[in-house]
GUPAZA-40296 format. One line per field, with one value per residue (C-alpha): residue number from 1; x, y, z. Coordinates in nm, 4 decimals. Example, Ala and Ser with C-alpha at 12.3 -4.5 7.8 and 13.67 -1.06 7.14 Angstrom:
BEGIN
num c(1 2)
u c(1.2300 1.3670)
v c(-0.4500 -0.1060)
w c(0.7800 0.7140)
//
This chain:
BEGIN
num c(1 2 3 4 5 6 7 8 9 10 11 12 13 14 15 16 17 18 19 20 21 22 23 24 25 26 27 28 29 30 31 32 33 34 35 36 37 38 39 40 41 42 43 44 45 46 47 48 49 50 51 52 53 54 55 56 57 58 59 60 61 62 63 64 65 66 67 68 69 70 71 72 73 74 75 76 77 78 79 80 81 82 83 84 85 86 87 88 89 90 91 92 93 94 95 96 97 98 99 100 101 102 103 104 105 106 107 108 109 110 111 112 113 114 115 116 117 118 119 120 121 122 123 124 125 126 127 128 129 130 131 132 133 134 135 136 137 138 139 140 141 142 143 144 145 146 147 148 149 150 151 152 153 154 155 156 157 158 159 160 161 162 163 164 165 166 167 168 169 170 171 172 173 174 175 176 177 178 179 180 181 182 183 184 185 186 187 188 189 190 191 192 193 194 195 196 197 198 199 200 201 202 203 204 205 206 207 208 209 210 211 212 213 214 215 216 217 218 219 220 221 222 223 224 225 226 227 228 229 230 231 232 233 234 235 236 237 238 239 240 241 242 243 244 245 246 247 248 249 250 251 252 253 254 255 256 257 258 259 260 261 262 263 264 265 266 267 268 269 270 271 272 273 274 275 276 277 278 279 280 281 282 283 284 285 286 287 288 289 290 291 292 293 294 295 296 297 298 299 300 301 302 303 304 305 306 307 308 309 310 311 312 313 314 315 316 317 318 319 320 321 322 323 324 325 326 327 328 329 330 331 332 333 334 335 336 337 338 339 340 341 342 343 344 345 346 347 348 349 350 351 352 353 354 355 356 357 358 359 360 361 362 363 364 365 366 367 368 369 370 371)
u c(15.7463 16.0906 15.8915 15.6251 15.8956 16.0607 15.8278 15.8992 15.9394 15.5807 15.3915 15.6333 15.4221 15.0750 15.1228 15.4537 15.3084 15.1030 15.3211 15.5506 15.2945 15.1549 15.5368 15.5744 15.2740 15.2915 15.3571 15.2119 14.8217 14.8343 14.4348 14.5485 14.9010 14.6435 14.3970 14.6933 14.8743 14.4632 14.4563 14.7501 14.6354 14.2691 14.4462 14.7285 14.3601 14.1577 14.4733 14.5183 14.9004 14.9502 14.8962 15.1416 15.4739 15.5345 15.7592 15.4318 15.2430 15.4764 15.4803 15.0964 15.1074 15.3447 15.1587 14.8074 14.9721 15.1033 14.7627 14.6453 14.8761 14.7754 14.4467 14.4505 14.7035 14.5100 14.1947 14.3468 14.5231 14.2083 13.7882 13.7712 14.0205 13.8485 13.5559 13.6489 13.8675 13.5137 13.2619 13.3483 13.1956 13.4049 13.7274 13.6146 13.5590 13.8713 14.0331 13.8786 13.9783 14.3187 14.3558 14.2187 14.4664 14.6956 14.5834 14.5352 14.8796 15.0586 14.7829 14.8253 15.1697 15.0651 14.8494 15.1229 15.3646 15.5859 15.6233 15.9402 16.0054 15.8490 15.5259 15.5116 15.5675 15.2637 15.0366 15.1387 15.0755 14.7602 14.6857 14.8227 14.5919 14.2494 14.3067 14.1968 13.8465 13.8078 13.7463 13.4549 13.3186 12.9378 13.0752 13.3254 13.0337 12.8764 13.2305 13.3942 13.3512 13.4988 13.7800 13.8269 13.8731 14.1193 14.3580 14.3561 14.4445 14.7370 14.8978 14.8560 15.0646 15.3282 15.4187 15.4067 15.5995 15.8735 15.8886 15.9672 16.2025 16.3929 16.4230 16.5903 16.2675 16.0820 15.7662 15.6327 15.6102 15.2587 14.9043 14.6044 14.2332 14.1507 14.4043 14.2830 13.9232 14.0016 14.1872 13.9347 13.6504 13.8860 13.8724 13.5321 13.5019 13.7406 13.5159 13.2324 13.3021 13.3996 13.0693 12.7790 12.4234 12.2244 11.8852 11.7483 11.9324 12.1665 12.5425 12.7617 13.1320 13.2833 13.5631 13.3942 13.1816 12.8326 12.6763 12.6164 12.2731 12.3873 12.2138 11.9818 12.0780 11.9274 11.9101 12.1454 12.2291 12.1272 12.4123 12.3384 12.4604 12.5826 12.4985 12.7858 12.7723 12.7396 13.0768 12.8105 12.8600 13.2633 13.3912 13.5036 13.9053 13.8867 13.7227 13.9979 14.0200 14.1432 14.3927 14.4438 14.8290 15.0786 15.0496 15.3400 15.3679 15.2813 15.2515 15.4979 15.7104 16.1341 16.3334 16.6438 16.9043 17.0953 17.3738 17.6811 17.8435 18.1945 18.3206 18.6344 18.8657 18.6013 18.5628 18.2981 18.0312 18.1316 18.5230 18.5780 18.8467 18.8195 18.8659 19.1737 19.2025 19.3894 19.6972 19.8010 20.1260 20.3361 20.3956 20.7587 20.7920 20.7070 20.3499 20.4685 20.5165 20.8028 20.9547 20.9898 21.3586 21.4957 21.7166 22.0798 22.3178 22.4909 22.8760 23.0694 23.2869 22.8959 22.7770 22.4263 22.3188 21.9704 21.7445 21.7079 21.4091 21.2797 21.4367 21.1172 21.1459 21.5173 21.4378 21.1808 21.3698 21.7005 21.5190 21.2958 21.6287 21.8071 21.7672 21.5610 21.7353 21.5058 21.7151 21.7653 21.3937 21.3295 21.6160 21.4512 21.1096 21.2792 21.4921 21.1456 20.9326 21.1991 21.1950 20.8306 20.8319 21.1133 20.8965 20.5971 20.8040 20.8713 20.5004 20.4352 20.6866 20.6073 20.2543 20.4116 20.6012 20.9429 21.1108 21.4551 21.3430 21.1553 21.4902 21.6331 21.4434 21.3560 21.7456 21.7863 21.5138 21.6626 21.9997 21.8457 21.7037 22.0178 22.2419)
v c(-9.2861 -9.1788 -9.0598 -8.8542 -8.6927 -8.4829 -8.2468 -8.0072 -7.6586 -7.5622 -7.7394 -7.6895 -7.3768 -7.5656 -7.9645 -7.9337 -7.8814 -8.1747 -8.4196 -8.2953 -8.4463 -8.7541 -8.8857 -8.7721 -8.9599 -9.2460 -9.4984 -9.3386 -9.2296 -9.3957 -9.2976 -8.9333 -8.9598 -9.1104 -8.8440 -8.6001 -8.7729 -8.7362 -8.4220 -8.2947 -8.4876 -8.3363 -7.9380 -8.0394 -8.1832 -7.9060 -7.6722 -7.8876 -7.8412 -8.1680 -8.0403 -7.7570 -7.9135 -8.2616 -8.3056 -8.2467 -8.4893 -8.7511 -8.6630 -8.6806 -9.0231 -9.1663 -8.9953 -9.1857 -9.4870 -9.4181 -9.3168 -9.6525 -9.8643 -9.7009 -9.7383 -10.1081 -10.1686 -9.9901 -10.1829 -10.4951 -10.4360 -10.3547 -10.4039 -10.0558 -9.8634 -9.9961 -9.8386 -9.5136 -9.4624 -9.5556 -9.3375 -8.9822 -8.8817 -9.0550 -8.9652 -8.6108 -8.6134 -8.8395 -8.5710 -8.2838 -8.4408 -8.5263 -8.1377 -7.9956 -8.1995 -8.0400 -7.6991 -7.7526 -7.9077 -7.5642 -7.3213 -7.4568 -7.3576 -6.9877 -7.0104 -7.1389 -6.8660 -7.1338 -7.0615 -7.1673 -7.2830 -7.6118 -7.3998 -7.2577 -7.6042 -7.7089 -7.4395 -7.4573 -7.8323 -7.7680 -7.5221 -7.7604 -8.0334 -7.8295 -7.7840 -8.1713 -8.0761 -7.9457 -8.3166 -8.2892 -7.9781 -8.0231 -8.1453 -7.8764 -7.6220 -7.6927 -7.6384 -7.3883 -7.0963 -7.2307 -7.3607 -7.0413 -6.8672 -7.1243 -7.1065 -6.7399 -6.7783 -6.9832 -6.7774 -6.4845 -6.6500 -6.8023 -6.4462 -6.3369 -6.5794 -6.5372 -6.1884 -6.2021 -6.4514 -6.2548 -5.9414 -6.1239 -6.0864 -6.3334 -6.4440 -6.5312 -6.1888 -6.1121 -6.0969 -6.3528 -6.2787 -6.4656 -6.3282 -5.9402 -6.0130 -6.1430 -5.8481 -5.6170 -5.8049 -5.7179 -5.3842 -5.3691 -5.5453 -5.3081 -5.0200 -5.1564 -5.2930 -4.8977 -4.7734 -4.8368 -4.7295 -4.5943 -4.6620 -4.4006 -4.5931 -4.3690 -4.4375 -4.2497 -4.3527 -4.6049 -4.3407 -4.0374 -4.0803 -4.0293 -3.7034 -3.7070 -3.4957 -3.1906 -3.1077 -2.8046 -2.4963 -2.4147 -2.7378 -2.8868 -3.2649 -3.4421 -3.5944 -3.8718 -3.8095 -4.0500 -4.0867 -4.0960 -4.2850 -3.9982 -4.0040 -4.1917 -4.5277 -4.5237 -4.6381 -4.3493 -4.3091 -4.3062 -4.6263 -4.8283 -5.2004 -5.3931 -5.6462 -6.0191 -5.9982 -6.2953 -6.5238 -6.5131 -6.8452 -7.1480 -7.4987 -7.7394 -7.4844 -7.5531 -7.3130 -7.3417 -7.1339 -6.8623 -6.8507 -6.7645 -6.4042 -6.3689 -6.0047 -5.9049 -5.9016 -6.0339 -6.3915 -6.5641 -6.8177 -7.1225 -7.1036 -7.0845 -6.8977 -6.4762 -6.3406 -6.2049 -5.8437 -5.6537 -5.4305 -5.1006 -5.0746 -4.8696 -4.4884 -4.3237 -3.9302 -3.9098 -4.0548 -4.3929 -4.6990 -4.8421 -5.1161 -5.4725 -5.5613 -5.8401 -6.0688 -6.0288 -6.3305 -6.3845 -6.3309 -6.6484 -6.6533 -6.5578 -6.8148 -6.9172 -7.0375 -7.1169 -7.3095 -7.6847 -7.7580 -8.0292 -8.1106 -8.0015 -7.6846 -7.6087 -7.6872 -7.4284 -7.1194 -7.2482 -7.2186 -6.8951 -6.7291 -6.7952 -6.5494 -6.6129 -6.6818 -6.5707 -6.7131 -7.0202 -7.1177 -6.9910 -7.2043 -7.5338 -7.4598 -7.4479 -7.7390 -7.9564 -7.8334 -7.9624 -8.2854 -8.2910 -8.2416 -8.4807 -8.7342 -8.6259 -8.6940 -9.0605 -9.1489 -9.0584 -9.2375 -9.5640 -9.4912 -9.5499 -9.8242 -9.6509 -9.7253 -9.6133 -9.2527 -9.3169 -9.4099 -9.1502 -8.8881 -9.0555 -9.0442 -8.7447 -8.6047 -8.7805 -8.5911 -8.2533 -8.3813 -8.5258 -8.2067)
w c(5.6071 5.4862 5.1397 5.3193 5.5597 5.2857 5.1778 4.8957 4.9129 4.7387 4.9519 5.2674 5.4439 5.3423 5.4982 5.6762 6.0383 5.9812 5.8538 6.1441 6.3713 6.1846 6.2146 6.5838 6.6666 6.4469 6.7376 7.0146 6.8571 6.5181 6.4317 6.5252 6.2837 6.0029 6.0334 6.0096 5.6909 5.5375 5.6263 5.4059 5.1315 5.1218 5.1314 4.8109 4.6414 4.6679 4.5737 4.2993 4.3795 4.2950 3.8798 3.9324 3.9994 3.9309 4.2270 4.4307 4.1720 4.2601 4.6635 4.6739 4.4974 4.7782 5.0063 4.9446 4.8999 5.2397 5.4054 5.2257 5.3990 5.7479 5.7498 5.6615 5.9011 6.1572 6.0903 6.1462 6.4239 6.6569 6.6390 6.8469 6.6330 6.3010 6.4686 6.5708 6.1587 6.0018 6.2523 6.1243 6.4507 6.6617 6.5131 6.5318 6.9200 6.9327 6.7459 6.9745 7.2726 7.2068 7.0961 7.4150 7.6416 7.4341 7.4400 7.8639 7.9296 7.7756 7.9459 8.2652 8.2618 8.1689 8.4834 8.6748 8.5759 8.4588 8.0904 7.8877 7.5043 7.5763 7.6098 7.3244 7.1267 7.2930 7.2329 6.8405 6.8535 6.9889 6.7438 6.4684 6.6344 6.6291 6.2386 6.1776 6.2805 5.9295 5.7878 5.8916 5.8404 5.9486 6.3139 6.3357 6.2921 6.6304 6.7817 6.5459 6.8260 7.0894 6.8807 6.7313 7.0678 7.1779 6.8824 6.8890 7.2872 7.1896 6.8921 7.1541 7.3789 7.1303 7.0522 7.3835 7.5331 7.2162 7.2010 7.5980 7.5363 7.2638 7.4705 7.7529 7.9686 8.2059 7.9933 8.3439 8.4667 8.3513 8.4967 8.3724 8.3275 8.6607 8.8150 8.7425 8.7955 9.1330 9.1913 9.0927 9.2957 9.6239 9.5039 9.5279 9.7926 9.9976 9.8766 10.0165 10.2912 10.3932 10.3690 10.6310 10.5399 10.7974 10.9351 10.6470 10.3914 10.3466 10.2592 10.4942 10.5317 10.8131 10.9158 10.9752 11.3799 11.4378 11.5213 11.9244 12.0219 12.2142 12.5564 12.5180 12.6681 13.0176 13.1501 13.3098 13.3631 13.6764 13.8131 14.0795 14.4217 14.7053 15.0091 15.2423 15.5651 15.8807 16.1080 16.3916 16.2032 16.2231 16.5856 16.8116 16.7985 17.2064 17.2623 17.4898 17.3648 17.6556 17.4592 17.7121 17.8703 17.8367 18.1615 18.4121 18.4815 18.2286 18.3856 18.2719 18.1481 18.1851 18.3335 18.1805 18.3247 18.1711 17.9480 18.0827 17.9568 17.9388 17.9562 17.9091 18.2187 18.4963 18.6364 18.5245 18.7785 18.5573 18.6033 18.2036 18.1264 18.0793 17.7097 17.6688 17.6953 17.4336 17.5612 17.3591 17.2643 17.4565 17.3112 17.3061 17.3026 16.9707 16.9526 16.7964 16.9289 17.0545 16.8373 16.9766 17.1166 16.9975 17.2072 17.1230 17.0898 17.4231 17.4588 17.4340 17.7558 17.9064 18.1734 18.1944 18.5064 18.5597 18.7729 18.7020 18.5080 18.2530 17.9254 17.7722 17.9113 17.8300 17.4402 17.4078 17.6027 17.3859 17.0566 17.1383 17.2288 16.8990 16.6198 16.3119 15.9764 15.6932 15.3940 15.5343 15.6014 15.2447 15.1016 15.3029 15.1399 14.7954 14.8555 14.9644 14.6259 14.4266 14.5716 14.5567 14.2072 14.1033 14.3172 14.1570 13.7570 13.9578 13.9870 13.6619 13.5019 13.7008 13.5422 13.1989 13.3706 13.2839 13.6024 13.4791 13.4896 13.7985 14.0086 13.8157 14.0040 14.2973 14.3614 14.2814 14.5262 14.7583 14.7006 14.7476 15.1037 15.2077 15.1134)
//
């Protein structure tokens, strides 16, 4: 194989492309790498390259010794494959159909928009493929046409595909056969389907209204009338309608009495006490009122007599007498949230189970309550 590989330069542009593929497929389609390898041999025969350069004399001897070797080994190896190399018929359609798959993988990816390099390698195998047919030139003949089409298709799109590739352009960008005759059937379609034809036959366009018959002049349309009901079938407005009154007196009815209503300075039935009646302030000279006096401290040397009463009694006239000391009850309230919150750090610390801390600040609460 390593003989047939190297081919020389005279023979390079004529075989290559075919002894490129008969190796490829050597292991994977062995009948289709043999037909190749025969192939090459039957164009440097009828060229009769083989008598102008004795380098290609002595590649065309290795190369039929090569094709030799192949087709024995591929009749031994297999009943159906020594069948299909000996049918000439059956290697062509083998041939055919191997070249179509081919030829369908690459132009389904034109269809798809999905064309790359890999594409164009196909299409050219393809190409290369469809070439074999020409061993046997009275099958080819039925399918030369079709062939013919195909492998002009694919060179078409080789170059297309290249030359979009070159230019830095998507080679997907592009619009198929199919794809324009399906956009020219909408079109027509869409022209169509604007037209209406009329009863006459007559094509007359779906936008522009039908012609309405006009009325003819001097006569002029009925228009229905409706009888409206007289004012005798509506109920006079003076008609009295004599409506039933509540009853009086309901049997089984309980008479529950009245509730009471205090007002405002008057004694009530029920002995509750009266709501208490605002007083107005009292008014000086100038229109404002008076401000409240507040009990001075008595003298010291001052003697209190008064009557005897209960100790209860004494406490509350002793403390409503003695003046009010404003920083002092704000002092007390500051002194008791600061012991709150140092009792408040205690509980949280005996939470942690730190009881150091929590004597800590329960003592220190109690300090500020003591002092």
């Amino acid at each position: 194989m390593s003989e047939i590989s190297s081919v020389p330069d005279e023979i390079r542009k004529l075989v290559g492309p075919y002894i490129k593929r008969a190796v490829e497929l050597e292991q994977y389609q062995p009948v289709i790498s043999y037909l190749g390898k025969l192939y090459s041999a039957q164009l440097i025969l009828q060229g009769q390259y083989h008598l102008k350069s004795n380098e290609v004399a002595l590649y065309t001897e290795a190369l039929l010794n090569d094709i030799e070797t192949h087709k024995k080994n591929l009749i031994e190896s297999s009943d159906k494959i020594a069948d299909v190399v000996n049918d000439k018929e059956k290697s062509f359609k083998l041939v055919l159909g191997f070249s179509n798959v081919v030829f369908a993988k690459a132009d389904k990816q034109v269809q798809n928009h999905n064309c790359q390099k890999q594409t164009v390698m196909d299409f050219k195998a393809s190409i290369d493929f469809y070439q074999l047919l020409n061993l046997w030139d009275d099958l080819y003949q039925n399918e030369k046409s079709e062939v013919e089409k195909r492998t002009k298709y694919a060179k078409f799109q080789c170059a297309r595909i290249l030359k979009a590739i070159r230019n830095g352009e998507d080679p997907n960008e592009f619009t198929t056969k199919e794809e324009e005759a399906e956009l020219e059937e909408m079109g027509k379609e869409s022209i169509e389907g604007s037209n209406v034809t009329d009863v006459s036959g007559s094509a007359v366009t779906g936008s522009a209204p039908p012609d309405l018959p006009e009325t003819p002049s001097g006569i002029k349309p009925e228009v229905p009338q409706t009888e409206l009901p007289s004012q005798s079938q509506f109920p006079s407005k003076d008609i009295d309608v004599e409506l039933p009154k509540p009853p009086e007196d309901i049997k089984g009815e309980l008479n529950l009495p009245v509730a009471p209503v205090l007002i405002k300075g008057e004694k009530n039935s029920l002995g509750l006490p009266s709501a208490p009646v605002e007083q107005e302030p009292k008014v000086g000279n100038l229109g404002r009122p008076e401000k409240p006096k507040i009990p001075q401290k008595p003298a010291s040397n001052a003697v209190v007599t008064s009557k005897p009463s209960s100790r209860k009694s004494s406490l509350v006239s002793s403390h409503s007498a003695a003046p009010v000391n404003v920083d002092k009850i704000w002092q007390q309230e500051e002194v008791i949230a600061e012991a709150q919150k140092r009792a408040r750090f205690a509980i949280s610390a005996l939470n942690y189970e730190d009881i150091p801390t929590a004597i800590s600040e329960l003592e220190k609460a109690l300090k500020l309550l003591r002092d």
